[in-house]
C-alpha positions in Angstrom: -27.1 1.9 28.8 -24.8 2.9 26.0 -26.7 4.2 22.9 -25.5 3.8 19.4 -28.0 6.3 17.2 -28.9 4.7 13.7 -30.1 7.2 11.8 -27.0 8.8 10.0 -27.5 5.7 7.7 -27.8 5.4 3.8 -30.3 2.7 3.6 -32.3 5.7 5.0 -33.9 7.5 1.8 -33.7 11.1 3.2 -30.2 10.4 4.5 -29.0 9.0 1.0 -30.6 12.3 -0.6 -28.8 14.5 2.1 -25.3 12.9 1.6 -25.9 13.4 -2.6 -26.5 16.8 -2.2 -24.2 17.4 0.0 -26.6 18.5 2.8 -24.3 19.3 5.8 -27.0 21.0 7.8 -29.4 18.4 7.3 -26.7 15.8 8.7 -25.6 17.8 11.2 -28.8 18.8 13.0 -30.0 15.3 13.0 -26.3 13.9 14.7 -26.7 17.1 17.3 -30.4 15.7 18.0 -29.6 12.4 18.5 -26.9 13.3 20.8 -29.2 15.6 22.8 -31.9 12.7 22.9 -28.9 10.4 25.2 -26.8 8.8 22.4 -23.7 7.8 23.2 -22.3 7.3 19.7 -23.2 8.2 16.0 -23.4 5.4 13.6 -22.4 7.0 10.4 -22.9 4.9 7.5 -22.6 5.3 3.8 -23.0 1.7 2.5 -25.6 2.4 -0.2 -23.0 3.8 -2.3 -21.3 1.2 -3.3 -18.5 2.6 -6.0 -17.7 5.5 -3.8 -18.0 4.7 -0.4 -14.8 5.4 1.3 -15.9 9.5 -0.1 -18.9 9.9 1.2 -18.5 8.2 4.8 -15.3 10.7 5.0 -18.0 13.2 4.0 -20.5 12.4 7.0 -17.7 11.7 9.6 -16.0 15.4 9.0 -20.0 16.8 8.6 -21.1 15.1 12.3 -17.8 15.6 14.5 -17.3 19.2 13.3 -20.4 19.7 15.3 -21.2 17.0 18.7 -18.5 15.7 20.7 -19.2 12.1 21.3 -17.1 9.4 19.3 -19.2 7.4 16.2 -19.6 4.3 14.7 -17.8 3.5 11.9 -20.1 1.6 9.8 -19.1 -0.3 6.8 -18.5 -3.7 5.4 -15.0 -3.2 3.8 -12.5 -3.2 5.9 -10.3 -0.9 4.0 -13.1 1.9 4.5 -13.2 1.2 7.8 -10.0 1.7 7.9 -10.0 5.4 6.1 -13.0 6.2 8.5 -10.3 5.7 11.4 -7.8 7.7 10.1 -10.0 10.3 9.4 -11.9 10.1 12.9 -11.1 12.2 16.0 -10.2 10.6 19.0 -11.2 7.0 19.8 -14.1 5.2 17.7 -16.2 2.2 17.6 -15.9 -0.1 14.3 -19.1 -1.5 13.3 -18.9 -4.3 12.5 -17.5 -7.7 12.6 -18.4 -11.0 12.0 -15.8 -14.6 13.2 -15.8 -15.2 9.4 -12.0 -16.1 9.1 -10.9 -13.4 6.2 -13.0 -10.8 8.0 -11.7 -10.8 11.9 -8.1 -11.6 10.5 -8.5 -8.0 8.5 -10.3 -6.1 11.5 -8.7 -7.2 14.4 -5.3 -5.4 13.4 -7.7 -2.1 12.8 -9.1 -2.4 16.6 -5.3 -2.7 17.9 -4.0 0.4 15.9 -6.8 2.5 16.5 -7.6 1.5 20.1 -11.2 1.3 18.8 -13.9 -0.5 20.1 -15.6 -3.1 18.3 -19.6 -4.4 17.4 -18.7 -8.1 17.1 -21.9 -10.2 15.2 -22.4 -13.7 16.3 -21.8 -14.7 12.5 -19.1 -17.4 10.9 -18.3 -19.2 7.9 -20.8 -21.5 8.1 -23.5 -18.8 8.0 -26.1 -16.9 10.6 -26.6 -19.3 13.6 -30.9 -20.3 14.6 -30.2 -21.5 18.6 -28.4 -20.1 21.4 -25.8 -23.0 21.5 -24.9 -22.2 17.9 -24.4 -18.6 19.1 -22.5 -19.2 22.2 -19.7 -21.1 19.9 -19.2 -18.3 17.7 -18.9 -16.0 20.8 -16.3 -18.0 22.1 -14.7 -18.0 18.8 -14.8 -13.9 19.2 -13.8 -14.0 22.6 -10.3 -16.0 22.3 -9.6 -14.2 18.9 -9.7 -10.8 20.6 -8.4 -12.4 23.8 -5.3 -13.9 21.6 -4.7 -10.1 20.1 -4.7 -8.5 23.6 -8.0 -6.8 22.7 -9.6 -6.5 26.2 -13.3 -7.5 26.7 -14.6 -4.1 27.6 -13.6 -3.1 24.1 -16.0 -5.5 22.8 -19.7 -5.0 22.1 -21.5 -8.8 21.3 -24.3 -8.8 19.4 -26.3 -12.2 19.3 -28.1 -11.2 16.1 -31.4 -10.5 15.8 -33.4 -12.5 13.6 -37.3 -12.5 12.4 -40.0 -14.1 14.9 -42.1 -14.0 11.6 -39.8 -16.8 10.7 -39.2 -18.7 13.4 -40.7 -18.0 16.9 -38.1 -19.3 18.4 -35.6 -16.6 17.4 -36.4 -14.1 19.7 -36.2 -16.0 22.8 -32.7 -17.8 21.3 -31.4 -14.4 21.4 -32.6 -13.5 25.4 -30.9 -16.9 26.1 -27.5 -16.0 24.2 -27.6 -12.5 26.3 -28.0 -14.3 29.6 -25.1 -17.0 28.6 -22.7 -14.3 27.5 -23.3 -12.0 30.6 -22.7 -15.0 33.1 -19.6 -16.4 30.9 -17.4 -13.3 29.8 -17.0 -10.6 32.6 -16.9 -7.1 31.6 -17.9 -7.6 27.6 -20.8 -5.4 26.7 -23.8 -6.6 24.5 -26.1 -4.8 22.0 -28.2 -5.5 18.9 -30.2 -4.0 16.9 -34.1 -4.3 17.3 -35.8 -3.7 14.2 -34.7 -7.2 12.3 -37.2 -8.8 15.6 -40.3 -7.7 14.3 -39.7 -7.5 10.3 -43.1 -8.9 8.7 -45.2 -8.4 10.9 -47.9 -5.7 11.7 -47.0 -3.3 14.7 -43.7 -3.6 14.9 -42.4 -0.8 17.0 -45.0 -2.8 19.6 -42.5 -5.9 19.4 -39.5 -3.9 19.3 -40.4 -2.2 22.4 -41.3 -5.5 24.3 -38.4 -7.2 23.1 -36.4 -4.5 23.8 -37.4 -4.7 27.6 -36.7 -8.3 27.7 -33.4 -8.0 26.4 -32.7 -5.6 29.4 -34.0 -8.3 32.0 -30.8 -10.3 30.3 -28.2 -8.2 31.1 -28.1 -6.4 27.8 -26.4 -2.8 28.1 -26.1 -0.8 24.7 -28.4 -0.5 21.9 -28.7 0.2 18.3 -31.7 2.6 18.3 -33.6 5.6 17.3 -33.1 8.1 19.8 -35.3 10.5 19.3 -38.1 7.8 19.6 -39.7 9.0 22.7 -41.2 5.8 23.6 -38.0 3.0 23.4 -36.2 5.9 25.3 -38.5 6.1 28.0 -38.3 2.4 28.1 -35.3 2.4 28.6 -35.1 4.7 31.5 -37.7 2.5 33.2 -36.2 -0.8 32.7 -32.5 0.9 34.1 -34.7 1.0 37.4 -35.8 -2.0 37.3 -32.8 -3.9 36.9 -30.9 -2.0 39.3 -28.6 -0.1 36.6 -29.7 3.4 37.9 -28.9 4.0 41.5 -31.2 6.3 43.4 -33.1 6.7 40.3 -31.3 9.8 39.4 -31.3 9.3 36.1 -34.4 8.4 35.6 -35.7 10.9 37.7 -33.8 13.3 35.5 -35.0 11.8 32.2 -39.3 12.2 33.6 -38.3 16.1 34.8 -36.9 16.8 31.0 -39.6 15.5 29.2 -38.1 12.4 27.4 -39.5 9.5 29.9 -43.4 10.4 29.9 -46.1 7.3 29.9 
């Protein structure tokens, strides 16, 4: 399972004060834990600021790699920050994200070429965020041929079907475990991920629905995530469903994971 940790992100109120003041150890110790917790990449993100941007996610990416070694996630909506993020970033990174809105893909797709980065692609268009699985599965192909067309290879992709509210529709969870399964069986080698949280928003007990759905979206073939690491149980979780599914051979790392502490019931 590849791990994207989410917390480096402005939305966050204690991450929007720590960027402000310039807290560099406060950044930096939470990028080193999420790292020690499993995560594969660091989603730094410094959307909240909307008229200076582009200076503080320069800020956070020179604050986190001066200290773990893993690539991040270069989260933003404008293009043109993502592409300073880049330029700044060591080694090879993932952009996050993009959508198969025309004016978007047309000005990220030349990004993921120069940069050799990998990409979070959202099953999003012009016409808006798609309800069914069907509606989904055409905007993936969409994706696919674009990137295909660019000689971007599959395994530099990362589909996410987009989570949407069960709150709203109850429906939307099991749309998204059907777009999972579709895309694992149709596109060999592309990896999927989403984020949980959007699942379970309005309703009570939400890390309980995250957690289930998060299981479920395992069963489909799902192999990253966009997660809280240092949330003992979804990591345990996902050292158990690993097994499960066959992704963990011997049970080594699983086994690994119960003797360090971080998988306990």
């Amino acid at each position: 399972m590849i791990i994207i940790g989410e917390l480096i992100n402005s939305t966050r109120k204690a991450i929007k004060q720590a960027i402000e003041e310039r807290n560099i150890l406060y950044i930096q110790e939470l990028a080193k834990k999420q790292v020690e917790a499993g995560a594969n990449y660091i989603d730094v993100n410094a959307g909240a600021f909307v008229d200076d941007e582009e200076e503080h996610l320069l800020w956070l990416i020179d604050a986190v790699q001066a200290v773990v070694d893993v690539p991040l996630a270069i989260d933003s909506a404008d293009p043109e920050v993502i592409q300073k993020g880049l330029m700044a970033h060591k080694g090879e990174a993932m952009i996050n994200s993009v959508t198969a809105e025309k004016e978007k893909l047309e000005a990220i797709i030349p990004l993921i070429k120069k940069y050799n980065a990998k990409v979070i692609a959202l099953c999003m268009d012009d016409n808006g965020m798609p309800n069914t699985a069907e509606e989904r599965l055409v905007i993936v192909e969409k994706l696919c041929d674009s990137f295909a067309s660019a000689g971007i290879g599959l395994g530099d992709v990362f589909l996410d079907p987009l989570v949407k509210p069960v709150s709203v529709n109850t429906s939307f969870g099991n749309e998204v475990l059907t777009t999972l399964e579709e895309i694992n069986k149709r596109y060999q080698g592309i990896h999927t991920t989403c984020g949980l949280s959007n699942v379970s928003f309005g309703l009570p007990e939400r890390k309980l629905l995250n957690q289930a759905f998060f299981v479920m979206c395992i069963a489909k073939g799902m192999d990253s995530v966009i997660i809280d690491p240092l949330d003992k149980k979804i990591m345990a979780l996902l050292y158990a469903s690993e097994v499960l599914v066959d992704r963990d051979k011997r049970c080594m790392a699983y086994l690994k994971a119960v003797r360090s502490g971080i998988a306990n019931a």
